[in-house]
C-alpha positions, 0 to 999 in steps of 0.5 A: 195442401201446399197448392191450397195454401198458395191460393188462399193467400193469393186470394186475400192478397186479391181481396185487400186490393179489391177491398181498397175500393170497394163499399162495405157490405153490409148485412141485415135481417132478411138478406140471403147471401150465395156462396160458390167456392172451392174448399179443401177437406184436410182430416188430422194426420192422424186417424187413430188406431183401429183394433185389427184382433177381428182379422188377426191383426194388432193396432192399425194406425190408421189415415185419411188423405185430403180432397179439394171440390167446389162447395156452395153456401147459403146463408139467411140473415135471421137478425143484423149481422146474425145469419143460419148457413147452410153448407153444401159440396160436390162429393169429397173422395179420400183414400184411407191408409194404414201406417206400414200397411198403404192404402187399404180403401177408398170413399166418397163422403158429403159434409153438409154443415147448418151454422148460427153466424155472426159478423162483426159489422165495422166501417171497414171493407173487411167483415170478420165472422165466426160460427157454430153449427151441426155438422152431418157427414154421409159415407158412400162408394166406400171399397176396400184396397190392397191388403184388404181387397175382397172384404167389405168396407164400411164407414158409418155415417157421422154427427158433430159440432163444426165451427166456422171463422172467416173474412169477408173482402167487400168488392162491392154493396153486395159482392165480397170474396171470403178466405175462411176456415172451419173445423168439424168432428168426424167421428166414423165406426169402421167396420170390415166384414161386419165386424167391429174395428172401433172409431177413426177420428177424422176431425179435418180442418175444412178451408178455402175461398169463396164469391158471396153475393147478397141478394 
């Protein structure tokens, strides 16, 4: 996530010279904003631990690597500076290991999030905001690897809170480029061949950067 990190503080660094000259951007009831960006999906270090008794096995450390794609956003302005966003992405594909072990699987997963947001409107080209929302995550083209090659794999969709923190850098009245964070619960039961290995907490931290433009 190093690359990641780089450009995010590439891209505010870009914002605040942009932001210098640029009108603020204000948002009001009835406004939709478009979102297009490229955010990283970074789970927790560590996923927990699996019960492994159904395959002979003891505890099973388990993780689950990051992915970056591009994302998209809308968000519809139900109040001053009070917005319902809606979050989309291209499939994110993470491998899922198991300390001692390596690579035991691969998936593919979609982390739709609906968010209540406010922004702290101000006189500056710099609008904070924070959300809280529902976030739904589906697994897909789940396989198994290695160790565990030639069993059946699955990872059972999950519900959760998300909440979302951010900035945006006006460059124009109705352009701002955003660096933001957020953080979701991922709570997914794995199973393998039908049987029962107990609940991987992913919990990532979601972040990246983003063009919003208000129409």
């Amino acid at each position: 996530m190093r690359k990641t990190s780089a450009l995010l503080l590439s891209a505010m660094a870009a914002a605040v010279s942009l932001a210098a000259a640029a009108p603020a951007m204000a948002q009001s009831k009835g406004d939709w904003t478009l979102g297009v960006g490229v955010h990283a999906v970074d789970p927790k270090s560590d996923a927990g631990d699996l019960n492994g008794a159904a395959l002979g096995l003891g505890k099973l450390p388990t993780k689950v690597d990051s992915d970056v794609k591009p994302t998209i956003t809308f968000e519809y302005f139900v109040a001053d500076n009070v917005g319902i966003e809606v979050l989309g992405a291209l499939p994110f594909k993470h491998d899922v290991s198991i300390d001692g072990v390596g690579k035991v699987g691969e998936t593919k997963q979609l982390p739709p999030v609906v968010s209540l947001q406010y922004h702290f409107a101000n006189s500056s080209k710099v609008t904070p905001f924070v959300g809280l929302g529902v976030n739904y995550t589906k697994f897909f083209s789940t396989d198994s690897k290695g160790a565990l090659a030639g069993t059946k794999l699955k990872l059972e969709d999950s519900w959760g809170l998300a909440a979302h923190a951010g900035l945006d850098f006006a460059v124009s009245d109705k352009g701002a480029l955003r660096v933001d964070m957020r953080w979701a619960d991922i709570d997914t039961k794995v199973k393998v061949n039908g049987n029962k290995l107990g609940t991987a907490k992913i919990d990532p931290l979601v972040y990246g950067v983003a063009y919003v433009f208000k129409f």
